[in-house]
C-alpha positions as CSV (number, residue, x, y, z in Angstrom):
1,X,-20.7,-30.0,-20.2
2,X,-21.0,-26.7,-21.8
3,X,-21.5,-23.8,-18.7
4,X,-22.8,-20.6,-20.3
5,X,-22.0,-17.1,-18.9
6,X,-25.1,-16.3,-18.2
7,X,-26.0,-19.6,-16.0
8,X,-22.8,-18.2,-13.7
9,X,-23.9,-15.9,-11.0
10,X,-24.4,-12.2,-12.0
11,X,-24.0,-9.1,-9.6
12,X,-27.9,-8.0,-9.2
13,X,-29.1,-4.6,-7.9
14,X,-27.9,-5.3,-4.2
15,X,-24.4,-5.9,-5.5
16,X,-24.1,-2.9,-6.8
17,X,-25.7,-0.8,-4.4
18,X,-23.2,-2.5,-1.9
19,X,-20.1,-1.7,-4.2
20,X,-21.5,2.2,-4.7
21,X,-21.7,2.1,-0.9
22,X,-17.9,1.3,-0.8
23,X,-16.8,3.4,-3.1
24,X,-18.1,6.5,-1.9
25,X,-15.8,7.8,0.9
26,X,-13.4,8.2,-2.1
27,X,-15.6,11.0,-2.9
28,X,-16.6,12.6,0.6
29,X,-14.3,15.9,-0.2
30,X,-15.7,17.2,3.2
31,X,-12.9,14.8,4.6
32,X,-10.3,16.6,3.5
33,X,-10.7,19.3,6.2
34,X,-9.5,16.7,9.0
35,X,-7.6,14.4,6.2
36,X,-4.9,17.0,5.2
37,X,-3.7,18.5,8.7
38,X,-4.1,14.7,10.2
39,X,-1.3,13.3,7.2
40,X,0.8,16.7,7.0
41,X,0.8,15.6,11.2
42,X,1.7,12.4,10.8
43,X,4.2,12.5,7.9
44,X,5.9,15.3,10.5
45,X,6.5,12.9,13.3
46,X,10.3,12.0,13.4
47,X,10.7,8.3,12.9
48,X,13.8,8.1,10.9
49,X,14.1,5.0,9.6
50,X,11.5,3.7,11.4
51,X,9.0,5.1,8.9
52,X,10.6,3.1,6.5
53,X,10.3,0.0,8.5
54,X,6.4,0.6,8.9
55,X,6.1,1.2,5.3
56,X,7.4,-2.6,5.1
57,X,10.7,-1.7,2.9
58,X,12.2,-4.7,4.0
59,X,9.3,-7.0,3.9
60,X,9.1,-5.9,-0.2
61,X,5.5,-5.4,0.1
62,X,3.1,-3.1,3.2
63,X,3.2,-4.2,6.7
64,X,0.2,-3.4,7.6
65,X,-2.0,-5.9,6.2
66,X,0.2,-8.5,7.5
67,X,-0.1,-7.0,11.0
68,X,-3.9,-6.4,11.0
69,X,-4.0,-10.2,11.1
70,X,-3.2,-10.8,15.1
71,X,-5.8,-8.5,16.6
72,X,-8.2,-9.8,14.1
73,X,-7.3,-13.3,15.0
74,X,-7.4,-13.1,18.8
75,X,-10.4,-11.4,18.6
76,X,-12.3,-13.5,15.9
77,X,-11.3,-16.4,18.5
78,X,-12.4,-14.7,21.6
79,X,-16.2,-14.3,20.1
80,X,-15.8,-17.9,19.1
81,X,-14.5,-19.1,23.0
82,X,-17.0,-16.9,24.2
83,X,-20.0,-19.0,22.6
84,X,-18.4,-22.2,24.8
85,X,-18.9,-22.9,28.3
86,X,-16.1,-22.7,30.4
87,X,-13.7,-20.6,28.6
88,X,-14.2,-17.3,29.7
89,X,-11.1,-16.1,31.1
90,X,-9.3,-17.7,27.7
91,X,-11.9,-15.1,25.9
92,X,-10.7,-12.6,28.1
93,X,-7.0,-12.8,27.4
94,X,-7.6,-13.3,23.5
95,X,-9.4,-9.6,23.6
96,X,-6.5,-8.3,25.7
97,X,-3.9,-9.8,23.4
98,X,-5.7,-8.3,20.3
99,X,-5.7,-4.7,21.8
100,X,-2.1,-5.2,22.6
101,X,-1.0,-6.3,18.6
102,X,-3.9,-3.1,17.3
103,X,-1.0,-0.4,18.3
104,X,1.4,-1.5,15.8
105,X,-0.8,-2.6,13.3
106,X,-2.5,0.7,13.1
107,X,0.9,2.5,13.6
108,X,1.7,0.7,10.0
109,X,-1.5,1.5,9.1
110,X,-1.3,5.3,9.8
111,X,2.2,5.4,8.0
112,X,0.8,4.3,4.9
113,X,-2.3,5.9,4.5
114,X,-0.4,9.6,5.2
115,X,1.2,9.5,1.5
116,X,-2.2,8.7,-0.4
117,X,-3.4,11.0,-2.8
118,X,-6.8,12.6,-1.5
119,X,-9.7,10.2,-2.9
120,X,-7.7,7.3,-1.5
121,X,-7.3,8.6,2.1
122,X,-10.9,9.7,2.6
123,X,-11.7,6.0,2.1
124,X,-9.1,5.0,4.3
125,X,-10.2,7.4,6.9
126,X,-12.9,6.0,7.0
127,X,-11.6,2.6,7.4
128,X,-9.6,3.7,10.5
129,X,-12.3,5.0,11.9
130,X,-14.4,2.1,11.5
131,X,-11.2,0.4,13.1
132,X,-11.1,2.6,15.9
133,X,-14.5,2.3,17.3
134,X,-14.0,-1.6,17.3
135,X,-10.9,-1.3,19.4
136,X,-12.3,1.0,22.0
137,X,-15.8,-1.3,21.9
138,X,-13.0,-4.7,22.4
139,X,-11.2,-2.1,25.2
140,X,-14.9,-1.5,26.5
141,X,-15.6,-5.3,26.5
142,X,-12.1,-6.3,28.5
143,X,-13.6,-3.9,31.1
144,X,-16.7,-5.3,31.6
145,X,-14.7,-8.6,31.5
146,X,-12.6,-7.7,34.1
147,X,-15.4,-6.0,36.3
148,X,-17.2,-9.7,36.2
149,X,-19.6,-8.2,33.5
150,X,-19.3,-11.3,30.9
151,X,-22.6,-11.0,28.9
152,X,-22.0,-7.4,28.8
153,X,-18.5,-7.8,27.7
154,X,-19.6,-10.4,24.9
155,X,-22.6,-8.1,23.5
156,X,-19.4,-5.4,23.2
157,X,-17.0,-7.9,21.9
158,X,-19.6,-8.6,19.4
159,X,-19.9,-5.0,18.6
160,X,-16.1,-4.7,18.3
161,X,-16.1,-7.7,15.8
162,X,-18.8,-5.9,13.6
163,X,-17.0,-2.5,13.7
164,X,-13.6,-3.7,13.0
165,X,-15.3,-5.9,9.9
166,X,-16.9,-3.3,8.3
167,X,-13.6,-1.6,8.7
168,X,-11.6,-4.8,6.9
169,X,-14.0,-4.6,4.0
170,X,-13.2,-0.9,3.3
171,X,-9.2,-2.0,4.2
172,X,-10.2,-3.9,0.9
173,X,-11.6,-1.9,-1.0
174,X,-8.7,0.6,-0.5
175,X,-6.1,-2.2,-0.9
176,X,-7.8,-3.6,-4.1
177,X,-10.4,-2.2,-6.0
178,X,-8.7,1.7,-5.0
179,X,-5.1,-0.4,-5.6
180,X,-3.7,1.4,-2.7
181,X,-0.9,-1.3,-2.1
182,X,0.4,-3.6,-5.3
183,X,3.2,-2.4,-6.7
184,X,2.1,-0.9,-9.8
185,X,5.7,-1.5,-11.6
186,X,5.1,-5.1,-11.6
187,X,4.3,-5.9,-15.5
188,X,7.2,-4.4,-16.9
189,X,9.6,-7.4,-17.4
190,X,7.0,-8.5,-19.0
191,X,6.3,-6.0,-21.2
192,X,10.2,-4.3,-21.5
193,X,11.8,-5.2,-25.0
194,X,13.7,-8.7,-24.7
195,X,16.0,-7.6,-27.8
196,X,17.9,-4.2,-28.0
197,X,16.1,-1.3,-29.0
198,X,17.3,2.0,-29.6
199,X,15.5,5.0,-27.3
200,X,17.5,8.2,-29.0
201,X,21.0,10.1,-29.8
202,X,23.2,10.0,-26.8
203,X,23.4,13.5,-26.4
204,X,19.1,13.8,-25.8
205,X,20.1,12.6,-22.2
206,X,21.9,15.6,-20.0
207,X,24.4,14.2,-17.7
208,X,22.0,14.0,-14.0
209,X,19.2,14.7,-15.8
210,X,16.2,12.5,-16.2
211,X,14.5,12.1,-19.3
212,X,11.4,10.4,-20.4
213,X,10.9,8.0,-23.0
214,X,8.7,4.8,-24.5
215,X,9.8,2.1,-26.1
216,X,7.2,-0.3,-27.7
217,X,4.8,1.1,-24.9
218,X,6.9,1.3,-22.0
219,X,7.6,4.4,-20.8
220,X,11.3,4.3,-18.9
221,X,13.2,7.4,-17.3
222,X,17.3,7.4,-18.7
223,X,19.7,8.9,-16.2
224,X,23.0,9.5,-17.8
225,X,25.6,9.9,-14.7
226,X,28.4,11.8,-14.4
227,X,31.3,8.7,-15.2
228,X,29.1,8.0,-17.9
229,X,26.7,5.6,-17.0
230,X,23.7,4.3,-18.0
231,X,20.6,4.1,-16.2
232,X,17.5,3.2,-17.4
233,X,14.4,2.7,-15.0
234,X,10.7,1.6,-15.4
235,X,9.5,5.4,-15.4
236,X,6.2,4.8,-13.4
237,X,6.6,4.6,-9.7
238,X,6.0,1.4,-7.6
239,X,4.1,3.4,-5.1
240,X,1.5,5.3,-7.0
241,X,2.6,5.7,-10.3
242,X,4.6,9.1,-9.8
243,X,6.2,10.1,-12.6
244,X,10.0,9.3,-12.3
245,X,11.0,11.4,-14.8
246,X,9.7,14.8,-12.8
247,X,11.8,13.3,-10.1
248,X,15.0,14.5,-8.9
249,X,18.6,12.5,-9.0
250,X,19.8,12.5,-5.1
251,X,23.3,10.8,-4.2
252,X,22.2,7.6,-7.1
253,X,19.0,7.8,-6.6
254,X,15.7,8.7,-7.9
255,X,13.3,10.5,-5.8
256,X,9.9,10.4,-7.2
257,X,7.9,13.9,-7.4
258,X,4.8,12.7,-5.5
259,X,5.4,11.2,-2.4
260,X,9.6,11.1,-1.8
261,X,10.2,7.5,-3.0
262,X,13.7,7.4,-3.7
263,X,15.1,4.2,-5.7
264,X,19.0,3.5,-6.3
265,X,19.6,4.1,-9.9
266,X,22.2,0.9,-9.9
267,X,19.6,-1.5,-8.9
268,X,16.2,0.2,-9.1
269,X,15.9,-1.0,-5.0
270,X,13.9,0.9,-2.7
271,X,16.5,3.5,-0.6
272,X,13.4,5.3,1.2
273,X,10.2,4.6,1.2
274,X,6.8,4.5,0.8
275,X,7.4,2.3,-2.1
276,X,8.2,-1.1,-1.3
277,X,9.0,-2.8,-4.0
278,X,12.5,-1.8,-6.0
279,X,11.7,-0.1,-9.2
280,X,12.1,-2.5,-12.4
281,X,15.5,-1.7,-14.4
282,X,16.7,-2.2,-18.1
283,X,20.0,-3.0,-19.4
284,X,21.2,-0.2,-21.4
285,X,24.5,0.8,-23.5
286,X,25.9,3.6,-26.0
287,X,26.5,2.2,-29.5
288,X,27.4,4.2,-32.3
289,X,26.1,7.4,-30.9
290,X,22.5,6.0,-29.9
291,X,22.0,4.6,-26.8
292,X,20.0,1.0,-26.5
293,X,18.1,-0.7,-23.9
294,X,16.5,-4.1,-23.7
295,X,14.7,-6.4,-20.5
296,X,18.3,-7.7,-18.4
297,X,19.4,-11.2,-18.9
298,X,17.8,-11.1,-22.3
299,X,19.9,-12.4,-25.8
């Protein structure tokens, strides 16, 4: 049976009033006057490698949106505990749990949201402030809990929940429709030559120097090292799509212009974050005076 287009569902005027809705903070520039000092504070702090860490390096991909999921869950179950008889100190401990997991969830969350570009942290201002008046409403609730308050602390739970969901649909607009998370290198093995192409004369690429160029497309960054080496990396950052070849060349790696991503020119993996995922590299060599790339593993 044959299912027309036009017999599937169709956003209507409420749809896109809703989606307008969300993507407006993007364009609040009145923001920016508490956005700006509040990331220049927080990319200041001295974490080390602990920054790193938040960003989710290791994980390959954010933290945060992994860690938002225990204060969510012990509070989606407290509301639900709280609707049965009998369970109210269960309830209770579920609220208390999900304050507990909130710190580092929005310490993550703070860590990333500090190296967005403008219209992408007013939204996710926004979204953390939406997240911060359900924790203190949750905090509120455990109080009234533990002062033998319970229909006070569930109208407050309740207001918690609705705060901190409002705040998880803007965490999605930011993550996908604002694509403040994927790693936006990801379609280039699939769109790097799989045969060897030539990319210019050896002597176009300065020893240390990066240099821009695109191949059916693709725009790559060539690093020519000092033993005479090859490098050749996808030339659009992970992170935000920085461009690599504005970037600097710092002990092997490539630090990208816009927010410090550094990525070992060996490999293409992440040495310092906020990218997470390793940048995509080509296979490259120097034949008769012009130098070649092609997608590795090819041929």
């Amino acid at each position: 049976m044959d299912t027309s287009s036009h017999d599937l569902p169709q956003g209507g005027p409420c749809s896109r009033r809703l989606r307008d809705a969300l993507d407006a903070p993007a364009g609040w520039r009145f923001l920016d006057r508490a956005a700006a000092p509040l990331a220049d504070a927080v990319n200041g702090l001295p974490l080390g490698r602990y920054r790193d860490l938040l960003h989710g390096v290791w994980l390959g991909h954010p933290l945060h949106p992994a860690l938002v999921q225990l204060p969510i869950g012990c509070w989606i179950s407290a509301e639900l505990l709280d609707a049965l008889p009998g369970h109210r100190r269960a309830a209770g401990v579920l609220v208390a749990a999900g304050l507990a997991a909130a710190g580092p969830a929005a310490a993550a969350g703070w860590a990333d949201w500090a190296r967005l570009d403008p219209p992408r942290r007013r939204t996710g201002l926004v979204h953390a402030a939406s997240n911060s008046a359900g924790v203190l409403l949750f905090a509120a609730s455990l109080m009234a809990r533990c002062h033998h308050r319970p229909m006070k602390g569930r109208l407050l739970g309740l207001a918690g929940l609705t705060a901190v969901s409002v705040g998880g649909v803007l965490g999605g607009q930011l993550s996908y429709r604002q694509a403040a998370g994927p790693n936006r290198a990801a379609a280039v093995p699939r769109l790097a030559p799989p045969d060897w192409v030539a990319v210019g004369p050896v002597e176009d690429f300065p020893p240390g120097e990066p240099v821009r160029r695109t191949v059916d497309g693709l725009a790559v960054v060539v690093v020519h090292d000092d033993q005479d080496g090859w490098h050749v990396l996808a030339e659009r950052c992970a992170h935000l799509s920085g461009p690599l070849a504005e970037g600097t060349v710092v002990d092997g790696c490539l630090r990208c212009p816009w927010h410090g991503s550094e990525f070992r020119l060996s490999d293409g993996e992440v040495a310092r974050g906020p990218a997470t995922a390793p940048q995509p590299v080509l296979q490259a060599r120097a034949l008769s005076g012009h130098l070649e790339i092609r997608l590795p593993g090819a041929g």
